[in-house]
C-alpha positions in Angstrom: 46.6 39.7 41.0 44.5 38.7 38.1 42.3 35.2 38.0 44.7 34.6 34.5 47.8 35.2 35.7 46.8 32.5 38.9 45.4 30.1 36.4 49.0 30.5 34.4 51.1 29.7 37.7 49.2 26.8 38.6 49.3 25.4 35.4 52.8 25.6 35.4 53.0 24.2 38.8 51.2 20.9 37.3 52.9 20.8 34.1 56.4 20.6 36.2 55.3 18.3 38.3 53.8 15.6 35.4 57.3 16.0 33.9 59.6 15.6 37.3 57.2 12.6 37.5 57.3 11.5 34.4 60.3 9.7 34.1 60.3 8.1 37.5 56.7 7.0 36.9 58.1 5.4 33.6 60.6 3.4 35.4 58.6 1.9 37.6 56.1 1.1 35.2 58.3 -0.5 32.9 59.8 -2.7 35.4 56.4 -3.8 36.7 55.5 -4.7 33.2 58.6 -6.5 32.7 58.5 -8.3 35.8 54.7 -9.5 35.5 55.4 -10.7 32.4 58.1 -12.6 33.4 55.4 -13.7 35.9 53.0 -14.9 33.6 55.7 -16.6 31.4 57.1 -18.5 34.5 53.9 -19.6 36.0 55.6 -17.6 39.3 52.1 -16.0 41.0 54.4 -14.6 44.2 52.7 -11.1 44.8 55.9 -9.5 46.7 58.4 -10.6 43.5 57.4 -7.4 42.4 57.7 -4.3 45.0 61.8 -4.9 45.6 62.7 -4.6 41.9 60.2 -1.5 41.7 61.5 0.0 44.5 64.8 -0.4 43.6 64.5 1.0 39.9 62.2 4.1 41.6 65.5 5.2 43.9 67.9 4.8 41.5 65.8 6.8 38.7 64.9 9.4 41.5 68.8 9.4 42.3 69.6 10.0 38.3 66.6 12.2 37.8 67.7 14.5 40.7 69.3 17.0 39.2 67.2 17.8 36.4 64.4 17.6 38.9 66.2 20.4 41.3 67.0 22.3 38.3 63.6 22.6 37.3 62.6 23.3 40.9 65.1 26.2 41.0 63.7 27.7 38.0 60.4 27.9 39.2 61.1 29.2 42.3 62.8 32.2 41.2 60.2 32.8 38.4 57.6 32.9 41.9 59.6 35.2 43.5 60.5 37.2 40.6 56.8 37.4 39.6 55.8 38.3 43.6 58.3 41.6 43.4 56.8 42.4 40.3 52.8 41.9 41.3 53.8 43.5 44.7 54.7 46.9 43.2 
């Protein structure tokens, strides 16, 4: 097993998992924004007006993103194995 074809799996590995991130990441971010906007708009300075929204929005875009996610997952898991059988001979 060569240093290149290492540096190639893991940079797969973290390319995957910035973009099964990426859209949950998104959603809560936007929400946050939104909601400390809101905040500032309203004069409303309540820190925990912010984690039930974000926490709600995070599940349900996990929930939505889920099969994407373990498609992905699936892919790369059989392009591991599929590389092991063929470094192993």
């Amino acid at each position: 097993m060569s240093i290149d074809l290492v540096i190639g799996i893991l940079t797969e590995a973290f390319y995957l998992v910035l973009l099964i991130l990426l859209p949950i990441l998104g959603a809560g971010l936007t929400v946050g924004v939104v909601l400390s906007i809101f905040q500032a708009a309203t004069s409303i300075q309540e820190m925990t007006l912010t984690f039930v929204p974000k926490i709600m929005i995070t599940a349900i875009a996990i929930i939505v993103s889920l099969p994407f996610i373990t498609d992905k997952m699936i892919e790369f898991t059989n392009k591991i194995f599929n590389l092991i059988t063929t470094v192993v001979k």
